[in-house]
C-alpha positions in Angstrom: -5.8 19.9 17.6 -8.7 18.9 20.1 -10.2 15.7 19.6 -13.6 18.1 18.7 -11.4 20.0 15.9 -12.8 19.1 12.4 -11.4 20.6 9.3 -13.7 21.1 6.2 -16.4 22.5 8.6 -17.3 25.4 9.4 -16.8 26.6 12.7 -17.9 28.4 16.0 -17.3 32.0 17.7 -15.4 29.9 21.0 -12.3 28.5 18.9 -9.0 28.9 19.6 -5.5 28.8 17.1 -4.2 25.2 16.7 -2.2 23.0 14.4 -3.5 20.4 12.5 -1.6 17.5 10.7 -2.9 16.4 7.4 -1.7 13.7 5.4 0.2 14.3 2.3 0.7 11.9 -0.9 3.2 12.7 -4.3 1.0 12.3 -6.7 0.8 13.4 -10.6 -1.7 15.0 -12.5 -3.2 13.1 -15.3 -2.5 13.1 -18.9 -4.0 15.4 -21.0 -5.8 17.0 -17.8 -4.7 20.9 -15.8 -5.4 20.8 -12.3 -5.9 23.5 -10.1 -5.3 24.3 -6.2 -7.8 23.0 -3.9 -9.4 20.9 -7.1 -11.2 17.6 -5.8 -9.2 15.0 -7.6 -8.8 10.9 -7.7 -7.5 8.3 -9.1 -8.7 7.3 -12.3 -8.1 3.6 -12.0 -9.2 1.5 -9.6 -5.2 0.1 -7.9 -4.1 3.1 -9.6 -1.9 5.1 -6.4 -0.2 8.1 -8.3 -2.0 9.8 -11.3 -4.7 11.8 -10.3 -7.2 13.3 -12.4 -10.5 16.3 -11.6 -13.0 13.7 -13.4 -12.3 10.4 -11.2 -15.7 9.1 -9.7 -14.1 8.7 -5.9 -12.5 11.9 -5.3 -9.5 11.0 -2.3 -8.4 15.3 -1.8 -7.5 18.4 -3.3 -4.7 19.6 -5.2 -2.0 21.6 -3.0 -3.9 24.5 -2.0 -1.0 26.5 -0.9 0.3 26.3 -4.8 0.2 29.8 -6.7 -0.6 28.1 -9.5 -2.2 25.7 -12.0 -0.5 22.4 -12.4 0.2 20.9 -15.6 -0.4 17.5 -17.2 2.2 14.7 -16.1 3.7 17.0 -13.4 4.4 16.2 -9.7 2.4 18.3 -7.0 1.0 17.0 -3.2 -2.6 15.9 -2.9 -3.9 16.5 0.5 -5.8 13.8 1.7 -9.3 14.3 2.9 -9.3 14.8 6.5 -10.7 11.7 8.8 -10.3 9.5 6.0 -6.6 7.7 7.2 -6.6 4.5 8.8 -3.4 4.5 10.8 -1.1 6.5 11.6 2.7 6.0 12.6 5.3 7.9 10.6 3.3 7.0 7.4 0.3 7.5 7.0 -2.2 4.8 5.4 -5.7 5.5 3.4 -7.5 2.6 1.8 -6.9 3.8 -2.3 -3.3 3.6 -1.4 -3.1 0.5 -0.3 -0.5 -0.8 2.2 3.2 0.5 2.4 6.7 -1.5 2.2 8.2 -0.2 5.9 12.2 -1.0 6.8 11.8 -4.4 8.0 12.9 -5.5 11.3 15.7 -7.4 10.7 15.2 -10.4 13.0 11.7 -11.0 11.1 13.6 -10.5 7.8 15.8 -12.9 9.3 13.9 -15.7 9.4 11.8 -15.5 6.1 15.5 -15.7 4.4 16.3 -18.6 6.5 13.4 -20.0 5.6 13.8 -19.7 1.6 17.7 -20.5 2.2 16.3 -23.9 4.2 14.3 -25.1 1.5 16.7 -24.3 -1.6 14.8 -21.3 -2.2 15.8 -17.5 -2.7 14.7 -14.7 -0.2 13.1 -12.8 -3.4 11.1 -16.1 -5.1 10.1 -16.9 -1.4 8.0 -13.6 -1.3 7.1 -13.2 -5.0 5.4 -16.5 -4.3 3.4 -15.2 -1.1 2.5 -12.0 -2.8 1.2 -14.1 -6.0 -0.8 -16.0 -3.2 -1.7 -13.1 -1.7 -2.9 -11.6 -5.1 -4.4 -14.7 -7.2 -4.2 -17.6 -4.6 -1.4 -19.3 -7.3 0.2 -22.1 -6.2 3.7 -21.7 -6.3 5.6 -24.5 -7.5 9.7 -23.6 -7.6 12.9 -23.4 -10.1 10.1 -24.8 -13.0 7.4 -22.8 -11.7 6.4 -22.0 -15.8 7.6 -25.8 -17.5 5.3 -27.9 -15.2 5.2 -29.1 -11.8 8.0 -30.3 -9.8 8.3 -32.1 -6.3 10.3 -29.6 -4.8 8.1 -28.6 -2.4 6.7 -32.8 -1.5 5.4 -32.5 1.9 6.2 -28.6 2.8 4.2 -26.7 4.6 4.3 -22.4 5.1 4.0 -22.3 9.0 1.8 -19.6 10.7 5.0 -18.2 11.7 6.1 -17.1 8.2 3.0 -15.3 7.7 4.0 -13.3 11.3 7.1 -12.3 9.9 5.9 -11.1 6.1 3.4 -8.9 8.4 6.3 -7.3 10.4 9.0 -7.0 7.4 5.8 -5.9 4.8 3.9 -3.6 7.1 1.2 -5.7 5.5 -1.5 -7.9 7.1 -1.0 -11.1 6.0 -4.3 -13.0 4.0 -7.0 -14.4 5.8 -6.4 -17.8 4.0 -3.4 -18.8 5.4 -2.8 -21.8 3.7 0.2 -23.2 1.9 1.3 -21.5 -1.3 3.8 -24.2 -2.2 2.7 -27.0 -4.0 4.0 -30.6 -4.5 4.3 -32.8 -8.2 0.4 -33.9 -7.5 
């Protein structure tokens, strides 16, 4: 497709056969709610990434329009995504209501954030609970007794840029503009 291609438009007398790519997502339709090929749809929920519904206010794309035929509440179908409206682009495709996608993490960065965990008594899986609860809420993680009150496991440990590098490559995820430390001390 030439970089002057654009789908959803209409189009002059000069153009010429081409293949286009468009990105693809498994959604399902919404309860209580028949949707129909090439139907504008959306997610009803704002952080909502699979049911899709013909009444949500931001419509994303259409229902399959290749399917011969209507699809029925709670079932699984394709919704082609609006074209131009991707972000990137490598093997999977990203679009803002989506939000970003776990990859296969390179294992060297993977590595290191389990060393990391390992060289503060921690576990690999707490270690990135606690930077996606950062990430999320800005909560202060504070170890084992994260829920019975504070501890001083943590006393005078900091979460170096460099673990923030590595959650970006394992995570596919850009890591927060406030980079500071989620671990806390006993004060």
């Amino acid at each position: 497709m030439s970089d002057v291609t654009k789908v959803g438009q209409t189009i002059g007398e000069n153009e010429q056969r081409d293949a286009i790519h468009i990105a693809v997502a498994p959604c399902r339709a919404a309860y209580g709610e028949t949707l129909y090929p090439g139907q504008h749809v959306g997610f009803r929920q704002m952080g909502e990434t699979e049911v899709v519904s013909g009444r949500a206010a931001k419509k994303i794309g259409i229902v399959d329009p290749f399917l011969t035929h209507s699809v029925p509440e709670q079932t699984r179908f394709w919704v082609f995504l609006y074209p131009n409206t991707i972000t990137a682009l490598r093997h999977q495709w990203e679009h803002p209501a989506f939000g970003p996608r776990a990859v296969a993490p390179p294992s060297e960065s993977k590595d290191w954030l389990e060393t990391f965990a390992a060289s503060h008594s921690e576990t690999y899986e707490n270690l990135i609970e606690a930077a996606q609860r950062w990430i999320k809420d800005n909560e202060y993680y504070y170890g084992d007794r994260q829920w019975d009150g504070h501890s001083g496991k943590f006393e005078g440990i900091r979460v170096p840029d460099q673990f923030w590098e590595h959650y970006e490559k394992v995570f596919g995820k850009v890591a927060p503009e406030q980079r500071e430390n989620f671990f806390t001390c006993s004060c």
